[in-house]
N, C-alpha and C positions, 0 to 999 in steps of 0.2 A: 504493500500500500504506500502510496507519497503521501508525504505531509506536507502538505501546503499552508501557505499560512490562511488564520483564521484570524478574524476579527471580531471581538464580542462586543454587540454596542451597549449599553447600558443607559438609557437617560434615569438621572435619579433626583425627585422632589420630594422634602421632607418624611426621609424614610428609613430613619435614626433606628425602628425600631426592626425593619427587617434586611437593612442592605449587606450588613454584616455578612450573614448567612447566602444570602443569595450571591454576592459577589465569590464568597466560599466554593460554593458548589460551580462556581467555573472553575476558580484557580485549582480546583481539586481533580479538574478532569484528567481521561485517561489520556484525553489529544492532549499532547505537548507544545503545538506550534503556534501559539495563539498572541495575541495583544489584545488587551482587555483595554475599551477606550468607555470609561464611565464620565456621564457630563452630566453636572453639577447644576439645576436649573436654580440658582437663588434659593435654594431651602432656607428655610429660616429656625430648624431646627440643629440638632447635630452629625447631619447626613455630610458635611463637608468634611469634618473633621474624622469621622470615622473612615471615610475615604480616603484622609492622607494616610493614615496610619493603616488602612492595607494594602496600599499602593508602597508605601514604605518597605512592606515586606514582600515585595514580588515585582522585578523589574519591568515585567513584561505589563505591568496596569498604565495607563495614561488618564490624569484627571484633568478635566475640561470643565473652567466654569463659567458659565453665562455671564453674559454683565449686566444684562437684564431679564426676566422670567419670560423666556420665550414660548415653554409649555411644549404639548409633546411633539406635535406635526415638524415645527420646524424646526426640533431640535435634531430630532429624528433625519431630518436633512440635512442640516448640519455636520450632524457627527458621520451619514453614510459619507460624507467629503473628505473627513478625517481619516475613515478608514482604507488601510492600505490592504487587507489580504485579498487572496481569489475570491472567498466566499467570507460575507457576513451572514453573522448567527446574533439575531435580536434575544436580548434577555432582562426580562423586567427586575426593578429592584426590589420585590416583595416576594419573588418565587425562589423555587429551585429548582434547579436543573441536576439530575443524577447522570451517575459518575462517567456512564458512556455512552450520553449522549452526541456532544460535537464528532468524537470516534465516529461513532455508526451514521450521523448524517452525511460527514466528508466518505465517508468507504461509498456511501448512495449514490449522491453525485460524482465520484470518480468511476463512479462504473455507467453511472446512467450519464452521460454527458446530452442526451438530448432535453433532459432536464436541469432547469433552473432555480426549483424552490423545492424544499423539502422539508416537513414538518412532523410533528410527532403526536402519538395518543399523549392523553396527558389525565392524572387526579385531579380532582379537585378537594380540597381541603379548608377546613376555618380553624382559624390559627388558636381558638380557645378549644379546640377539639381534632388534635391533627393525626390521632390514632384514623378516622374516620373518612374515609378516602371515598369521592365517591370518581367512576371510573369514564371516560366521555369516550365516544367511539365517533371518528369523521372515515368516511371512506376511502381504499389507499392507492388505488390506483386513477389516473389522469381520468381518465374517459368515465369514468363514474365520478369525479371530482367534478368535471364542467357539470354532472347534471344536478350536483347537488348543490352547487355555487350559483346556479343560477336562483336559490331562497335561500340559502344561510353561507355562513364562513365556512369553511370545511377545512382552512387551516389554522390552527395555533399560535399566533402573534408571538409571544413568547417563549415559543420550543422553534420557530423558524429558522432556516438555513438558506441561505439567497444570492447565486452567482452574483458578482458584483458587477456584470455587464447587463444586467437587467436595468443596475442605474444606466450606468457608460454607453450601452449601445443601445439598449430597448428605449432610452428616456424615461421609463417611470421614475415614480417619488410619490412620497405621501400627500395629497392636496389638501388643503385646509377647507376646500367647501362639504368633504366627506370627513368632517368632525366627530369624533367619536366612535368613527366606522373605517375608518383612512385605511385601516389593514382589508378589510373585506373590499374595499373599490380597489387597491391595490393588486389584488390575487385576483378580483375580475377581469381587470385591465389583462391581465398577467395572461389570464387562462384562454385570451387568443393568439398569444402571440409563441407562448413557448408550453412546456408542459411541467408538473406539478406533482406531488405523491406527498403520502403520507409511512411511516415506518410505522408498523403493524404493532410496536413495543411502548407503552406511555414511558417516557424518560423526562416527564416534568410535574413539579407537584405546583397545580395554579393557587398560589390560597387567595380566598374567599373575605375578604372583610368591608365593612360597611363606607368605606373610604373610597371604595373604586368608581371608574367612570359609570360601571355597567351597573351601579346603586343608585348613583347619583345623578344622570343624566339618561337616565332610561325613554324618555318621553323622547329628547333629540336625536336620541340613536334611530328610534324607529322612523323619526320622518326623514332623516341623513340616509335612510337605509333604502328610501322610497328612492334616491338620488342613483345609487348603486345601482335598482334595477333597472334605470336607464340606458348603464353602461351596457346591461346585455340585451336591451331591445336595440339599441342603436349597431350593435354587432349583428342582430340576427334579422333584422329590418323588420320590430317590430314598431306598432303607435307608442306614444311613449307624452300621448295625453295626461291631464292631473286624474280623467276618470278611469282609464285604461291602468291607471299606475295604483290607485286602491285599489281594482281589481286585484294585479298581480299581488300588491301588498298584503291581502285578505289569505292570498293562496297560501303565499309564502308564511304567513300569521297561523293556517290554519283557526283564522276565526273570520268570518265574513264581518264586513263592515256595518250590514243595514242585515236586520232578522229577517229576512223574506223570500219566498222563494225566487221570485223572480229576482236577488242579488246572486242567489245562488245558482241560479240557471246562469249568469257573467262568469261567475265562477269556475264553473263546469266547460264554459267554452271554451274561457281560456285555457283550459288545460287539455282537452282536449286538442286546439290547433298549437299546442307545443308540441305535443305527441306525433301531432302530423308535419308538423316544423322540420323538427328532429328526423324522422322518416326521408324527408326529403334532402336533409341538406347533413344529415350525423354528423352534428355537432359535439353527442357525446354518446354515451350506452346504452344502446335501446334498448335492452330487458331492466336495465338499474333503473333509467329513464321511468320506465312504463309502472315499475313497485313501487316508486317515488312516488306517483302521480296519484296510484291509488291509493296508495297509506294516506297521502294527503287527504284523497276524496273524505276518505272514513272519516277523518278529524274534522272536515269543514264542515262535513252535515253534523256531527257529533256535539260541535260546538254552534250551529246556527241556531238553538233558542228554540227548534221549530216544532219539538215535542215529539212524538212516537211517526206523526203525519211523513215527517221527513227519513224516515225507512221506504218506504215504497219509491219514494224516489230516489235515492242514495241506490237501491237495487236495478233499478233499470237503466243506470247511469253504463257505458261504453268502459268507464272506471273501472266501476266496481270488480274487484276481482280476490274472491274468497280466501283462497289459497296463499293471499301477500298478512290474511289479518290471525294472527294468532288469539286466543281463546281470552288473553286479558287485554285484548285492543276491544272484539267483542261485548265486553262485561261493563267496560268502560263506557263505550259507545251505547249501550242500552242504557245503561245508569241516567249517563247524560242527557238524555231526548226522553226517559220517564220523566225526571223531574225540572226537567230545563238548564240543567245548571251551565253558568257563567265560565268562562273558563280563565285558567288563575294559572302566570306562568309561573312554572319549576324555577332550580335556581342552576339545574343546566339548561333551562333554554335562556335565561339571560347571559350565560355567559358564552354561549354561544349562538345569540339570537336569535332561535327560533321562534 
């Protein structure tokens, strides 16, 4: 295997109480070839100072401090400038990353060179309960990745690995009008131009505390995310209207906009002419494509409000298809349409949008 160099970027704002550890779990890896560029956004805690003093003990760390709180997008571009290896590997200051990860994502792209981006399964954990790991699964190969990126992230901000000619010669970067979402517009941009995977192995532990974006800005994520599915109508020449874009946003929500059937009949279309989209033009996995479409079906009728009624139609749907719903999607699905209920997101679909 070569060892090429690696660049870990690190942006760090007031985050005294977990950088320590997280900064650890790179310097601990089993990749040796690495520069650690951690940047310093104005914390006004003791996130600077605990940064000299592990920079102090590891030559290969570089600290970079703002001279004003620039915040993440455009630090985030900043410091890809900084960074000098083949490949950057993003790593937040709250997580951890185990021991062989950078290993296993550089062996990926040295062997897969038509690939660009590489990321990993990953825990999630809350840091007053870290025995408690709950486990997030995104799909691993490219062609089932476009179809599942076309509703939610299906890579890992934080466990990510990213040829660094994806800046250099693709032109992307993180843009600031996909605030809060800038990784998911970024991997959709991405996922026409080059190809993508995930490693089958979680090698990052995300923790969960009431301080993050995906807590505290949850209302912007979802209309910033409305923005992202533009990027892949505009790729696939679809309408890319404010009503056409609830539509798709309801899809991708699994919960319709407006309780009624006839929102739900928009629904159903649209998914349907993705299905025929795809057919025509294989943009990504038609069998993943087509499970996708109906796991979805299940969820939007499940969640439309519309009571027992909305079985007979859920069943005559082109969707529908038995075989993709296991006995507690079922159980679920009934529950929901007896007594109406509302649906209430998990704390993995917030963290990974669904």
């Amino acid at each position: 295997m070569n060892w090429p160099l690696v660049s870990v970027l690190i942006p760090c704002y007031n985050v005294e109480r977990y950088v320590e550890e997280a900064v650890n779990s790179i310097r601990n890896q089993t990749y040796p070839n690495l520069e650690i560029i951690a940047i310093n956004d104005c914390s006004t805690d003791r996130t600077g100072e605990l940064l000299e003093k592990l920079a102090s003990a590891d030559s290969r760390m570089k600290i970079v401090t703002n001279e004003e709180n620039l915040k993440l997008i455009k630090t985030l571009n900043k410091g890809i400038a900084l960074c000098n290896g083949d490949y950057i590997a993003r790593m937040d200051a709250d997580d951890i990353s185990l021991p062989t990860r950078i290993e296993k994502e550089v062996d990926f792209l040295e062997k897969h060179p038509d690939h660009d981006i590489v990321s990993t399964q990953f825990y999630a954990f809350r840091s007053e309960n870290p025995d408690k790991k709950d486990l997030n699964h995104s799909p691993l190969h490219d062609e089932q990745l476009r179809a599942y990126m076309l509703f939610r992230s299906g890579i890992c901000h934080p466990a990510v690995m990213i040829r660094k000619r994806v800046f250099t010669e693709l032109g992307l970067k993180f843009e600031p009008e996909y605030l809060h979402v800038e990784d998911y517009a970024l991997w959709s941009e991405a996922m026409y131009k080059t190809k993508l995977a995930n490693l089958s192995e979680p090698l990052l532990l995300y923790r969960v505390h009431r301080y993050q974006v995906s807590s505290l800005h949850e209302d912007l994520q979802t209309e910033n995310k409305k923005r992202v599915f533009k990027i892949h109508c505009r790729h696939l020449g679809l309408p890319a209207d404010d009503d056409f874009i609830d539509v798709y946003a309801s899809v991708a929500e699994c919960v319709p906009l407006h309780p009624t059937f006839d929102y739900l009949d928009k629904c159903e279309a649209f998914m349907v002419s993705l299905s025929k989209l795809n057919k025509e033009k294989g943009f990504c996995d038609k069998v993943y494509l087509e499970q996708l479409l109906s796991l979805t079906w299940l969820r939007l009728c499940a969640n439309s409000q519309l009571g027992l009624k909305v079985i007979k139609k859920m069943e005559a749907s082109s969707l529908y298809k038995r075989e993709n719903y296991t006995s507690r999607d079922l159980v679920i699905f009934y529950t929901k349409c007896t007594f109406r209920l509302k649906y209430k997101k998990s704390l993995i679909y917030k963290l990974v949008f669904r």
